[in-house]
C-alpha positions in Angstrom: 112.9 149.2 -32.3 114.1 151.0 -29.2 114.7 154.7 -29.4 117.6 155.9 -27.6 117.6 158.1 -24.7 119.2 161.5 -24.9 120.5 163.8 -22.0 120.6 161.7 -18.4 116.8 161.0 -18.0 115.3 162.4 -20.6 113.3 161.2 -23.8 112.9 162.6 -27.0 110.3 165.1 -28.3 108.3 162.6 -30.8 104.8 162.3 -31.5 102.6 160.5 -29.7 102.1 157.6 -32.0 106.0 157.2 -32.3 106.4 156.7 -28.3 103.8 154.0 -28.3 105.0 152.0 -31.2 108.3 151.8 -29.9 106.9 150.7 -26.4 104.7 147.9 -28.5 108.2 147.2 -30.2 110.3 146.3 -26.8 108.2 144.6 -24.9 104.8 142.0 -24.9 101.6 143.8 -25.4 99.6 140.3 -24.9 101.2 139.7 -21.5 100.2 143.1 -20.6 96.9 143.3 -21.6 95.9 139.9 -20.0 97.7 141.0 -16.8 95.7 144.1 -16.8 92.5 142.0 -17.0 93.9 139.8 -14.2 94.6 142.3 -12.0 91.1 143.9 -12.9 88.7 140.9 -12.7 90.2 140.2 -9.3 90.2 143.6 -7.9 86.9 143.9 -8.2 86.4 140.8 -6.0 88.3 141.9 -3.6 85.9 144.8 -3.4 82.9 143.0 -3.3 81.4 142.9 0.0 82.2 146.6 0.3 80.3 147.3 -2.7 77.1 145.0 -1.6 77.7 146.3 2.2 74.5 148.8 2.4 72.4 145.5 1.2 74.4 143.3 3.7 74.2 145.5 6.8 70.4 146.1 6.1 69.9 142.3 6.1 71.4 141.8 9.4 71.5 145.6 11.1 75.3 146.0 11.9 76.4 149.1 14.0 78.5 151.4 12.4 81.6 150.2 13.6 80.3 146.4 12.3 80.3 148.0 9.1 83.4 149.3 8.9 85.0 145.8 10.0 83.3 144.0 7.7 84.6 146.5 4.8 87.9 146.2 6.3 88.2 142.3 6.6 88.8 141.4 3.0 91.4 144.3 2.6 93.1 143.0 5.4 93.2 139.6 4.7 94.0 140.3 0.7 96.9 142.3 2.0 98.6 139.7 4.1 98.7 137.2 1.1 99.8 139.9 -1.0 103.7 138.9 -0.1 103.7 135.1 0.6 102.0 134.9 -2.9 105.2 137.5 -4.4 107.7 134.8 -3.1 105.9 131.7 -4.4 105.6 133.4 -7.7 109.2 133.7 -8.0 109.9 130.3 -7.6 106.9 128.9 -9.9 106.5 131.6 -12.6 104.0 134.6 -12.5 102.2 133.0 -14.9 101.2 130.0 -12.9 100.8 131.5 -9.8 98.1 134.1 -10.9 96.2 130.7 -12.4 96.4 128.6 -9.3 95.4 132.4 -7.4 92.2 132.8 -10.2 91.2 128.7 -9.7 91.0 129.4 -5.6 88.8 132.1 -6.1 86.4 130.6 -8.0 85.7 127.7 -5.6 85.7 130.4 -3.3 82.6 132.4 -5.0 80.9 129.3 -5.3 81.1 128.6 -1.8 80.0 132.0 -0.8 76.9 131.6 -3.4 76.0 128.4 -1.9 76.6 128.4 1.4 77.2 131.8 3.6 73.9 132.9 5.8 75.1 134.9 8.8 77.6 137.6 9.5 80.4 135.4 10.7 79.9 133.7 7.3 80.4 137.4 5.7 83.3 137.8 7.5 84.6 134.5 6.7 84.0 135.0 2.9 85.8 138.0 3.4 88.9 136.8 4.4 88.5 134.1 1.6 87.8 137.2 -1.0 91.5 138.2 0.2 92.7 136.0 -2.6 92.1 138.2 -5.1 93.5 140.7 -3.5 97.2 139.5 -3.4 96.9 139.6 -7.2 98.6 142.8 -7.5 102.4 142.7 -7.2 102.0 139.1 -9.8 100.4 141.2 -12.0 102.3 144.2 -12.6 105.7 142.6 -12.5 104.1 139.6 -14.6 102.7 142.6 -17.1 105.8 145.0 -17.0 108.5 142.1 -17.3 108.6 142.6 -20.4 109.8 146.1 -20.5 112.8 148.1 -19.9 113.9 150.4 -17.7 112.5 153.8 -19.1 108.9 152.2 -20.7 108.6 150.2 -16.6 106.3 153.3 -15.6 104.2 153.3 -18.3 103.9 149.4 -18.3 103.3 149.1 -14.7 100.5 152.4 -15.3 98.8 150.1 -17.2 98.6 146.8 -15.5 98.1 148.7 -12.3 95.1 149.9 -14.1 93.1 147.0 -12.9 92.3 148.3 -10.0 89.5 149.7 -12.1 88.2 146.4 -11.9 86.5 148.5 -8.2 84.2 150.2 -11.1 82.8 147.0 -12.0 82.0 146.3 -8.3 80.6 149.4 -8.1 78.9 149.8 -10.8 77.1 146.3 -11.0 77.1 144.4 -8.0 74.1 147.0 -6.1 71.8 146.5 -8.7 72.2 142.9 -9.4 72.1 142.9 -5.3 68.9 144.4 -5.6 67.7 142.2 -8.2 68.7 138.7 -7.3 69.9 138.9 -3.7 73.4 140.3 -2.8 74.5 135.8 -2.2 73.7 135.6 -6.1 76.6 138.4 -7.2 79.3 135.8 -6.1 77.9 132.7 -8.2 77.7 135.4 -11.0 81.2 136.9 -10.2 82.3 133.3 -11.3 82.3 133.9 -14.6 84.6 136.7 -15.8 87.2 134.8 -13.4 86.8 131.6 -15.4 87.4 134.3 -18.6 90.3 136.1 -17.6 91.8 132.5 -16.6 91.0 131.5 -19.9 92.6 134.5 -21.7 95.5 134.7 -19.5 96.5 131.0 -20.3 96.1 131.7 -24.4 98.0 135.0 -24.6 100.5 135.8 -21.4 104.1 134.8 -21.5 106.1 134.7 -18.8 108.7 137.3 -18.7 112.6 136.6 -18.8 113.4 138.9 -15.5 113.4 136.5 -13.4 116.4 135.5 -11.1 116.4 132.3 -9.3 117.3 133.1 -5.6 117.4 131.3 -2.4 114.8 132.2 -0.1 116.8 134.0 2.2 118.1 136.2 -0.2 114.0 137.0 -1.4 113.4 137.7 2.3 116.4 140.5 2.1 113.9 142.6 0.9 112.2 142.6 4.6 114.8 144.3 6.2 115.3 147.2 3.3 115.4 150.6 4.3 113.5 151.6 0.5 111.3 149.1 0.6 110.0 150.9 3.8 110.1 153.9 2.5 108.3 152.8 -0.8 105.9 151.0 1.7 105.1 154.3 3.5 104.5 156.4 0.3 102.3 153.5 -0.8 100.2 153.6 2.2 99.0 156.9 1.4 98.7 156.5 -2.4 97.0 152.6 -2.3 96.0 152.1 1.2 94.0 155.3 0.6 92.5 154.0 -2.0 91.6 150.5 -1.4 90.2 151.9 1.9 88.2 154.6 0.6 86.7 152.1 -2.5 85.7 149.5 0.1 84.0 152.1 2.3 82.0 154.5 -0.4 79.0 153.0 -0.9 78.6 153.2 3.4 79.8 156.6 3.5 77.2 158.1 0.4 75.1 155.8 2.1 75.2 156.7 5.6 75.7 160.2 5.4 73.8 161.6 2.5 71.4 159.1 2.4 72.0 157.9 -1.4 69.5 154.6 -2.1 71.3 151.7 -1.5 71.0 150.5 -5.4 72.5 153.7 -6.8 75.5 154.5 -4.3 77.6 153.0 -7.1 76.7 155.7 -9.6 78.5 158.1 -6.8 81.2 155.7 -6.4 82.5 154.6 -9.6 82.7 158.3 -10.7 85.1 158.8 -8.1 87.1 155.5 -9.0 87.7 156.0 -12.2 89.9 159.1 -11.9 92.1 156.8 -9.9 92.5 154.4 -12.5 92.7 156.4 -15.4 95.7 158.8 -13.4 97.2 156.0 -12.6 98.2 155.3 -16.5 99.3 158.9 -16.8 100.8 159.0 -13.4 103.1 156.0 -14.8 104.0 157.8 -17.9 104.8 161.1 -16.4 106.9 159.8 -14.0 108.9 158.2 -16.9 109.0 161.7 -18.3 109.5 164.2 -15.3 110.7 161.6 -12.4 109.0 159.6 -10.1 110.0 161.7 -7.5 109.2 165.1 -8.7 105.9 163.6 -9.4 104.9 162.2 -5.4 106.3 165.5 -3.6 103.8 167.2 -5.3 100.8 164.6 -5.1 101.8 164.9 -1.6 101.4 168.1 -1.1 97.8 167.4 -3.2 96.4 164.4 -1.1 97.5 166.7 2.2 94.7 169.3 1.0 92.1 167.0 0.0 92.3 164.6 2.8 91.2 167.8 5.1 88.9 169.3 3.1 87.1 166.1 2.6 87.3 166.1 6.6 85.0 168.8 6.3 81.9 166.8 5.7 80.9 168.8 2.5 76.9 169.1 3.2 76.3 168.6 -0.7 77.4 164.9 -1.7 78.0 166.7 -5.4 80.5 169.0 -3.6 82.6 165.8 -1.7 82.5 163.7 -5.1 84.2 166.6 -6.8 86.7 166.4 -3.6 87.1 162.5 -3.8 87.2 162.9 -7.6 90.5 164.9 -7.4 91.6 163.2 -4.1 91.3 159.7 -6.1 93.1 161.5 -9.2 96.2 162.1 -6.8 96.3 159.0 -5.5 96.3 157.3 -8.5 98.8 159.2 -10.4 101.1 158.6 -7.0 100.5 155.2 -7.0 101.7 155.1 -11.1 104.9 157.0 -9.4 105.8 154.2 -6.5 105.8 151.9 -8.9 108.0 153.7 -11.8 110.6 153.9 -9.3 110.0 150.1 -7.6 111.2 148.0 -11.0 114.3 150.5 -11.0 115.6 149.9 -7.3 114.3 146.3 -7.7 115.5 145.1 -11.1 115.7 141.2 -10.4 113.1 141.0 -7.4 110.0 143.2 -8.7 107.6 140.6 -7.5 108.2 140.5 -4.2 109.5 143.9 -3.6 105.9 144.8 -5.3 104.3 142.4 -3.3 105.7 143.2 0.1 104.8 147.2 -0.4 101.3 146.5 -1.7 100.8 144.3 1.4 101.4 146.9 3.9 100.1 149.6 1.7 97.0 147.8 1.4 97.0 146.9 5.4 96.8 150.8 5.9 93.6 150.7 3.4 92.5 147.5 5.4 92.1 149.7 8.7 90.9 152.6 7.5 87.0 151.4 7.1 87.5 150.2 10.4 88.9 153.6 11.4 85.8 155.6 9.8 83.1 153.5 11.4 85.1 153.7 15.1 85.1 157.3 14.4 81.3 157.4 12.8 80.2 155.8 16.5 82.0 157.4 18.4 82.0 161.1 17.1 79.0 161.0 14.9 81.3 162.2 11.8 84.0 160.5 9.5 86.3 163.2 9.7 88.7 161.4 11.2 89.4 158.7 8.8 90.1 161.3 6.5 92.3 163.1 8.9 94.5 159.8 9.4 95.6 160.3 6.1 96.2 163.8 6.1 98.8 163.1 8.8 100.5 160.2 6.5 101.0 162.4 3.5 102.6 164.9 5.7 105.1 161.7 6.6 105.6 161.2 2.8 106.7 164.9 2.0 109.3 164.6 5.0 110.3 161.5 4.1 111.3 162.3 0.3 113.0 165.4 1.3 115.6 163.3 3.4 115.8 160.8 0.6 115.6 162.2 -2.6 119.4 163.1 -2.9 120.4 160.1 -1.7 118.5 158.1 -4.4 119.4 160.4 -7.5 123.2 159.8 -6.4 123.0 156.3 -6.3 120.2 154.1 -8.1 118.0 156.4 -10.1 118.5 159.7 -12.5 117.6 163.2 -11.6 114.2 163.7 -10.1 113.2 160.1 -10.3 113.7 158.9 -13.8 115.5 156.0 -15.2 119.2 156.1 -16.0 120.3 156.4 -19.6 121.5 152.6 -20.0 120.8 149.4 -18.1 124.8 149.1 -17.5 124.3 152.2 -15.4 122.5 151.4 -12.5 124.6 152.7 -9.6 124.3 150.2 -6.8 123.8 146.9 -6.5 120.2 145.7 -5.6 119.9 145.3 -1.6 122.6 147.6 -0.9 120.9 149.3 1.9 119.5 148.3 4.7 117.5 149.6 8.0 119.9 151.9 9.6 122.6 152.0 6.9 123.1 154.0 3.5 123.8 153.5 0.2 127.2 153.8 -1.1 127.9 156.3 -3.7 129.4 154.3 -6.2 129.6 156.9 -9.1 
């Protein structure tokens, strides 16, 4: 049973156990949890080649800058499929698209096992390990659709979650690399694919939020002033992340000469504050407001981003940076998407899809921007740097848009409104270069 909101935004004061057993009660915890595996399984594809990169640049000695584009190919493509894949879903359930997504990538790690030998076939396979990738706005509105409007931060925390699925990479593809040949870790990757499938088919239902829409009126969403806004905020939150994941193992690698079989001890420490603050980044911004919660990641990520521009001689000293830097991230990228299902009640899927591309496109350069920089300036300073600048944009941008929003679509610092009647505007009222009405 649900349990009622009080004052405009807020929740009651219960115990722990109370709050989750009425989120079990509203929505579908088996939809959920398969989602989260989903998303996790395939995130950590996507990730792959980044996390086997000190094995595959040592096989066929890539420059710096080679390094970096190879990291950065599989982000990039993953991010442009991110949308297209969004739209389809909409029209052939979430359900079904995340299976026909999870089938393509395995014929796609089976053709990698068996058939790629150079480095164009490395980049090719990265563009083909893009699939998994575009699994992310599927997943969490597939996952969350279940949920109302003040549990969607927590749900979408959770199924966000996969992008732990970066530990796994991390954590097993150097060894096995080491043990069996890095070509070997995509036959084996094969196999948790083929299980999530599997569990995803038994268990997940497809959620009753979706609206049947022309295609024009999906493609609205292209040419919305929030959307943009969302996008920029996500670039910083995800596009720092995905970037920084893919390019870890080459920068412990590189500059503090970690073996290349245990750069993914290093690594997945770092990653897993990410996923973990993402959860509790979902649910606080449920409790406090997604708002309140990114202006001050964003005031977080600005100080971390330079001092991990430093260069921290001790590789201890620039996990514990990264650690908290990931933390930030993480817990902002829980925010974005508390507040995504609330402007985009009807359309969460592609909304979701169409910020995660071009959040993830910002991730997709920035390997590419730390090996130019690497070459170039013998330091990756100013990767870092790069995204110093764009949470500056992010703290600018909410302070011209934050009393806009709370008039209009969303409650007092970011949280839901009281009751689903209550949503102020309709969705797709504004545009690029217009304003919401105030309709209260």
């Amino acid at each position: 049973m649900a349990i009622p909101l009080g004052a405009q935004g807020s929740q009651p004061r219960l115990p722990f156990a109370a709050r989750f057993h009425a989120f079990r009660a509203v929505g579908h915890l088996p939809t959920l949890l398969t989602s989260l595996l989903y998303f996790d399984f395939c995130f950590a594809i996507w990730v792959l080649n980044g996390a086997m990169a000190p094995f595959i640049s040592a096989e066929f000695g890539l420059t710096p800058t080679q390094k970096g584009f190879m990291v950065s190919v599989p982000v990039l493509a993953g991010a442009l499929m991110r949308f297209p894949l969004g739209v389809v879903s909409q029209y052939i359930g979430r359900k079904r698209a995340a299976q026909v997504e999870m089938g393509t990538i395995v014929v796609t790690l089976a053709a990698g096992y068996l058939f790629v030998e150079t480095y164009t076939g490395v980049l090719m396979m990265g563009i083909a390990l893009g699939v998994a990738g575009a699994s992310f706005g599927v997943a969490l509105s597939l996952g969350s659709g279940w949920y109302p409007p003040k549990y969607k931060g927590l749900a979408m925390g959770i199924a966000g979650a996969g992008n732990s699925g970066a530990v796994l990479a991390m954590l097993f593809a150097p060894p096995l690399a080491k043990a069996f040949g890095w070509r070997a870790v995509y036959g084996m990757a094969v196999v948790p694919m083929l299980m999530a499938m599997l569990l995803l088919q038994v268990f997940a239902k497809e959620p009753p939020d979706r609206e049947h829409k022309s295609l024009k009126d999906y493609l609205k969403v292209l040419v919305d002033r929030d959307a943009w806004i969302f996008n920029l905020m996500y670039m910083v939150t995800f596009g720092g992340y995905i970037g920084l994941t893919s390019f870890l193992p080459t920068l412990f690698h590189d500059q503090y000469g970690i073996p290349k079989e245990n750069v993914g001890h290093y690594s997945a420490i770092i990653v897993v504050a990410a996923s973990v603050l993402r959860v509790l980044g979902g649910w606080m911004a449920d409790r406090v407001g997604g708002l309140r919660l990114l202006r001050s990641l964003a005031v977080a990520i600005v100080v971390l981003t330079a001092a991990a521009a430093l260069m921290p001689a001790s590789p201890w000293i620039m996990v514990a940076i990264l650690v908290t830097l990931f933390a930030a991230m993480g817990a902002g990228n829980g925010a974005v998407f508390q507040l995504v299902p609330l402007r985009f009640r009807t359309t969460t899927a592609v909304a979701g899809s169409l910020i995660g591309e071009v959040g993830a496109l910002a991730g997709g350069f920035l390997p590419y921007a730390m090996g130019v920089g690497r070459q170039h300036t013998g330091s990756f300073a100013p990767g870092f740097l790069g995204g110093t600048a764009l949470a500056v944009g992010v703290i600018v941008v909410l302070a011209v848009v934050a009393k806009q929003w709370t008039r209009t679509w969303v409650g007092e610092g970011g949280r839901a409104l009281d009751h689903e009647g209550d949503h102020r505007p309709v969705e797709g009222a504004v545009r690029l270069g217009t304003a919401a009405p105030d309709v209260r």
